[in-house]
Backbone as a printed PyTorch tensor [residue, N CA C, xyz], in Angstrom:
tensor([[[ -2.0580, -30.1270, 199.8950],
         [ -2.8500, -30.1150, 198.6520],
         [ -3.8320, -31.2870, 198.6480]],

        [[ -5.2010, -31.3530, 197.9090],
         [ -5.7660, -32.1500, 198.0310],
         [ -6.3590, -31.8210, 196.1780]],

        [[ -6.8850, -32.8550, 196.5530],
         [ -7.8060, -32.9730, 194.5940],
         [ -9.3280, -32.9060, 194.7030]],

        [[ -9.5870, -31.9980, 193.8230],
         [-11.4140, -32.0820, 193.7290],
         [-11.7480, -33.5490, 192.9650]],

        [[-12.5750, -33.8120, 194.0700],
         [-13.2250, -35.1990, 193.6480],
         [-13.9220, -35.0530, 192.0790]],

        [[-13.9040, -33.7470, 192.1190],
         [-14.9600, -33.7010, 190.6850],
         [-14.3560, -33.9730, 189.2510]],

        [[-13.4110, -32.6430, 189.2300],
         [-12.5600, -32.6060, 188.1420],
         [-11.4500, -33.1410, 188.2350]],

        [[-10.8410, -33.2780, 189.2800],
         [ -9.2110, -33.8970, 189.2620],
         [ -8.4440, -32.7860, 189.6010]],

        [[ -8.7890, -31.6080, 189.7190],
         [ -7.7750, -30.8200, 189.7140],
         [ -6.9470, -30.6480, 191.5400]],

        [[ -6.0990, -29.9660, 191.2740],
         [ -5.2240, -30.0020, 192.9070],
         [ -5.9660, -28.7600, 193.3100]],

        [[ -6.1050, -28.7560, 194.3210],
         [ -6.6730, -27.5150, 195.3410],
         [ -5.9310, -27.5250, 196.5250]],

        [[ -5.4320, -26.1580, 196.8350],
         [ -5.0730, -26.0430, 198.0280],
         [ -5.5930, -25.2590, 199.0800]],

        [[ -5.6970, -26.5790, 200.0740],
         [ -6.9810, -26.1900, 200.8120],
         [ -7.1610, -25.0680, 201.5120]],

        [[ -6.3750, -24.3120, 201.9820],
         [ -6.2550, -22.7480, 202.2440],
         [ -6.7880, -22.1210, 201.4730]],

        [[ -7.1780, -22.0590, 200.0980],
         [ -7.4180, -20.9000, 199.3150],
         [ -8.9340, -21.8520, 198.3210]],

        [[ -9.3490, -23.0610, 199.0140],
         [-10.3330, -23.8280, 197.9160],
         [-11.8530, -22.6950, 198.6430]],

        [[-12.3770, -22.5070, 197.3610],
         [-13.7340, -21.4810, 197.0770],
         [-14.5040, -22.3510, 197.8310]],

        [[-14.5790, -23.7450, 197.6930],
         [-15.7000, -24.5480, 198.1100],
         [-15.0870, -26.0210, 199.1300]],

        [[-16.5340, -26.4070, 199.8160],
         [-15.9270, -27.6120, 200.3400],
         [-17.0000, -28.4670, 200.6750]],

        [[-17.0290, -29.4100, 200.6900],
         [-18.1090, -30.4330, 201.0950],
         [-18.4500, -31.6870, 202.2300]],

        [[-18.6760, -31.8330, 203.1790],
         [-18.4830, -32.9050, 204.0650],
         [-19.2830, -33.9440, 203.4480]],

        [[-18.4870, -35.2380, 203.6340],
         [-19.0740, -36.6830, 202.7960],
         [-18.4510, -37.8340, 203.6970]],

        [[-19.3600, -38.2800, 204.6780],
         [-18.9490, -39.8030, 205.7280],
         [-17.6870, -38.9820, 206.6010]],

        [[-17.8870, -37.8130, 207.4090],
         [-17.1790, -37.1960, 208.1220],
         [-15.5130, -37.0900, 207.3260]],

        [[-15.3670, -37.1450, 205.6680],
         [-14.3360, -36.4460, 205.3500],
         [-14.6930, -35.2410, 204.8780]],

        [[-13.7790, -34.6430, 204.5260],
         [-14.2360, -33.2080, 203.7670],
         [-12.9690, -33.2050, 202.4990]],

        [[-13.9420, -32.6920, 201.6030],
         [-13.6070, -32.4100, 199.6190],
         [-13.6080, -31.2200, 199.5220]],

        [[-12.4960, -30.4930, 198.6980],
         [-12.6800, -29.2670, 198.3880],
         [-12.7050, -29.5100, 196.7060]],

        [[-13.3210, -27.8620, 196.3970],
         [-13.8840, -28.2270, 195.1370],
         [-12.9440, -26.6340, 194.3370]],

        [[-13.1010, -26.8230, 193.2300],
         [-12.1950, -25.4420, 192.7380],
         [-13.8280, -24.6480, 192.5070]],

        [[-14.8820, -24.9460, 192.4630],
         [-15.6370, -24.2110, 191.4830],
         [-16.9300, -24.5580, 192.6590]],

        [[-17.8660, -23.7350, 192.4340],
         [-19.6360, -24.3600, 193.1010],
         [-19.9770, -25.1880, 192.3860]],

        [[-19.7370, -25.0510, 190.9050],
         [-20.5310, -26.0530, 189.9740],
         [-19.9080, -27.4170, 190.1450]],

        [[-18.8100, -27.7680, 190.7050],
         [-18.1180, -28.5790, 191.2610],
         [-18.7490, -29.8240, 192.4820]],

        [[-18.5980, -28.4290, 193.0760],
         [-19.3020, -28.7650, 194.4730],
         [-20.8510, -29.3490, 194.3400]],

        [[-21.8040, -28.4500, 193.4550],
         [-23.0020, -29.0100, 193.2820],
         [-23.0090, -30.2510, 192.7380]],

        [[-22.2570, -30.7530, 191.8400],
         [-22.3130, -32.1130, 191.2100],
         [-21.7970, -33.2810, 192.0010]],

        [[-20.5050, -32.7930, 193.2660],
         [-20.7220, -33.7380, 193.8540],
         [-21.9130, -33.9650, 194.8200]],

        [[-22.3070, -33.1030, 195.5850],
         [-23.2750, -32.9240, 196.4830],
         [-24.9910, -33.8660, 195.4260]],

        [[-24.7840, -33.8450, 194.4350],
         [-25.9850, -34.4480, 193.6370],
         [-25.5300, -36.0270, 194.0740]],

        [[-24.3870, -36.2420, 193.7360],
         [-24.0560, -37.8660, 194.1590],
         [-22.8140, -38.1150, 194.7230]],

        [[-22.7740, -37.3740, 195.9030],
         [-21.4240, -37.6160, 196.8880],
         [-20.7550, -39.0480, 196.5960]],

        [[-21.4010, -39.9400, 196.8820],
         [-20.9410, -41.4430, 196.5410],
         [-20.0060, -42.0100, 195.4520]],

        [[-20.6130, -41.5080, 194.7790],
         [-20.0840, -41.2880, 193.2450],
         [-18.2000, -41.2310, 193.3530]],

        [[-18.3730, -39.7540, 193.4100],
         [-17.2150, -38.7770, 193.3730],
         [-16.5310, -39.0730, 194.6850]],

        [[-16.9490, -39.5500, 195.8560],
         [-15.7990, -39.7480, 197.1800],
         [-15.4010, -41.1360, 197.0970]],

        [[-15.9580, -42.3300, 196.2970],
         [-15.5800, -43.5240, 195.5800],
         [-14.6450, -43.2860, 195.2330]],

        [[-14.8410, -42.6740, 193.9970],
         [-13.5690, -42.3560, 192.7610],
         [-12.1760, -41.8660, 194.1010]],

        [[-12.0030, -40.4690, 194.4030],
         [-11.6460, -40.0750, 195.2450],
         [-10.2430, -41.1730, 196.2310]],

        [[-11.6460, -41.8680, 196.6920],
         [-10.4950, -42.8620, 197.7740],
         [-11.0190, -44.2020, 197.3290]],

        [[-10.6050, -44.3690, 196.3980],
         [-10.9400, -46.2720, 195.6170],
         [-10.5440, -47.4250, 196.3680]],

        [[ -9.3940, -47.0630, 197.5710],
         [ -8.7700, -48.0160, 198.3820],
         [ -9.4050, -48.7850, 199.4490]],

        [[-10.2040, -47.8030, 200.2720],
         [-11.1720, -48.8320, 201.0640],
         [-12.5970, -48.6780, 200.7140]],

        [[-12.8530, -48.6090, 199.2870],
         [-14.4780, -48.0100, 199.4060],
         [-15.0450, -49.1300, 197.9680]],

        [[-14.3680, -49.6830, 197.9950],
         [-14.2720, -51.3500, 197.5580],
         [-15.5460, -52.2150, 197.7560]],

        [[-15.3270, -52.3350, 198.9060],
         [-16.3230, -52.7560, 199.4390],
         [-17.4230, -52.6980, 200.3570]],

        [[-18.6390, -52.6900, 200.3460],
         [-19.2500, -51.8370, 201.2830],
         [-19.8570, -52.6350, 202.7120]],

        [[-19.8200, -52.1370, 203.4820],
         [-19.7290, -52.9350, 204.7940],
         [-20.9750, -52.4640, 205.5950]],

        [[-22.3610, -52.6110, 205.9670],
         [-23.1030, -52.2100, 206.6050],
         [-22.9490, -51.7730, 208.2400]]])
């Protein structure tokens, strides 16, 4: 199971409608409208997502 970065909800990735590649991970989304909002600001939403190393940003 994984969580849409968007809404929070659990998706399981076998059966997620949508998906998105962001810094060679991949997000699944329950919805397109999902998907489109992260895809507007991937950064955003794959922040939130994984808060643990994305802290700080490292060039």
């Amino acid at each position: 199971m994984t969580k849409d970065p968007v809404c929070g909800m659990e998706i399981d990735e076998s059966k997620a409608n949508e998906k998105s590649e962001f810094e060679d991970k991949t997000y699944y989304f329950c919805s397109s409208g999902c998907k489109n909002t992260f895809d507007k600001e991937p950064g955003k939403y794959a922040q939130k997502a994984d808060d643990t190393s994305m802290h700080h940003h490292h060039h």
